[in-house]
C-alpha positions, 0 to 999 in steps of 0.5 A: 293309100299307102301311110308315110312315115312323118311327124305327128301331128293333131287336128283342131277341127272347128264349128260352121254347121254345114260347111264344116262337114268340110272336114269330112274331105280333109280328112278323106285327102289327107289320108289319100296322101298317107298322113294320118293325124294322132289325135283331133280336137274338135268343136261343133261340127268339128266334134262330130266328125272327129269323133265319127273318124276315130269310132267309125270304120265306114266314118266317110260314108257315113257323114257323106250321106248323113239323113239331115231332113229332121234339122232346122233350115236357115232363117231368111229367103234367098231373094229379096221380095216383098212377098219373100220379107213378108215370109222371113217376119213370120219365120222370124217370129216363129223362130223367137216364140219358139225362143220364149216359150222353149229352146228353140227351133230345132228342139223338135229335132232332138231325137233325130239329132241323138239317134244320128249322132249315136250311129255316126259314132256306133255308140261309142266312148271317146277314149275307144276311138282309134286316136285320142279325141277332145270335144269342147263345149262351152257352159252357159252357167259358169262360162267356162270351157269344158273339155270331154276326152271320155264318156258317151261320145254322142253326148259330149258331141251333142253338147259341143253342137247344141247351137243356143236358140236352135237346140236345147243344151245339155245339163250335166253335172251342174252345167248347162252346156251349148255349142263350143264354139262360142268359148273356142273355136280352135282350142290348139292348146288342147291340141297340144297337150297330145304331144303333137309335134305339130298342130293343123286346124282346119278353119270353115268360118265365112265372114262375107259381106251380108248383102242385106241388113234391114232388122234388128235381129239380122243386126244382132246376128251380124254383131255377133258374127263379127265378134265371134269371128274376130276372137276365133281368127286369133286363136287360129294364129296359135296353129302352126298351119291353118287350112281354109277350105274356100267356099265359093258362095255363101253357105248358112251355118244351118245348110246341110243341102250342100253337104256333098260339096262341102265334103268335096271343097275340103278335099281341095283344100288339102291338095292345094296344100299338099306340098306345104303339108309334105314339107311340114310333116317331113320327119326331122333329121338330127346328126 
């Protein structure tokens, strides 16, 4: 579709693992309606899809049908009976053993995982993208934000999506780095630091009610669910606009059967939001 004349702005794309493949459709609708981003700062998911949209022409294709097999699947059963608790023990169990005596359940997946993100990227380096792009991640050494703008693109997104307790982090430079979002899920002031005249992130957290809470671990991941959420929500408020894609159902953060439609839940988002967005980014006339 035609591009439109408006004011730049950049995108802060956060982390959701499988929901977060959201951002695929929003970026997909908003070019749709002509408005095309200058610049995107992502975090996890948000990482690997913004650096596939700056590196990749087939960016769209290629994350819509992302092979995703090799990954870890959600810990816990979909129902709630006995023969089902008795599995999620064992998974439980598994899942922490593999905690204590390595990185975790999805290192076996590490591979696969490196060789996907190389091909969504065309392995390229970050500052090649068509727009500028920023990955975050956080060290677990120093606790401190890391933000990549150059180099190996497949290893700065690797490293902003290395979730702690499913994939190994990644050493560097004296660090040890693991998923972003634990530091910053929205780093708009990165986003700002582009120039942008105006800021949009795009938020795929889910903060539902849990229906079932009857262990310690499920207590623990809840606990910092809670947290992370609570310090993500008011980073999002730094943002002069905030897109929610509204996911109808529960989706796990190791979920990628719903891929396709969490592309398509990010598509909708924008087109609720299109007025606001046109109204927004409308180029500002001075006298």
């Amino acid at each position: 579709m035609k591009k439109y004349s408006h004011r730049s702005f950049a995108l802060v794309l956060s982390g959701g693992g499988g929901r977060a493949l959201a951002h695929a459709g929003v970026l997909k609708a908003l070019e749709h309606y002509g408005l095309y981003p200058s610049a995107i700062v992502g975090v996890s998911m948000g990482a690997i899809v913004g650096a596939s949209y700056a590196l990749n022409p087939a960016w769209y294709f290629a994350l819509a049908n992302m092979d995703t097999k090799a990954f870890p699947r959600p810990v816990g059963p979909s129902r709630r009976g006995l023969l089902d608790r008795v599995r999620t023990l064992l998974v439980y169990e598994r899942a922490l053993l593999e905690m204590f005596t390595g990185w975790g359940i999805g290192e076996h997946a590490l591979q696969a995982g490196m060789t996907l993100l190389k091909d969504l990227t065309r392995d390229g380096t970050l500052e090649k993208g068509r727009i500028p792009v920023a990955v975050i991640a956080t060290d677990l050494y120093s606790g401190q934000r890391v933000i990549f703008r150059e180099g190996e693109a497949a290893r700065a997104i690797y490293a902003s999506a290395a979730l702690p307790g499913v994939l190994p982090p990644l050493p560097m430079e004296g660090q040890l780095l693991a998923d972003g979002s634990y530091i910053d899920d929205a780093p708009v002031d990165i986003a700002r630091d582009f120039g942008a005249e105006v800021v949009i992130a795009v938020d795929t957290s889910q903060n539902r009610n849990p229906s079932i809470i009857t262990n310690g671990i499920q207590a623990m991941l809840r606990a910092t669910e809670i947290c992370h959420h609570q310090h993500a929500q008011m980073r999002f408020e730094e943002a002069d606009l905030v897109i929610r894609p509204d996911y109808p159902v529960a989706i796990d953060i190791l979920d990628f059967s719903q891929k396709r439609a969490c592309v398509v839940i990010g598509i909708l988002s924008i087109r609720r939001q299109i007025d606001r967005l046109r109204s927004m980014l409308t180029p500002r006339i001075t006298a």
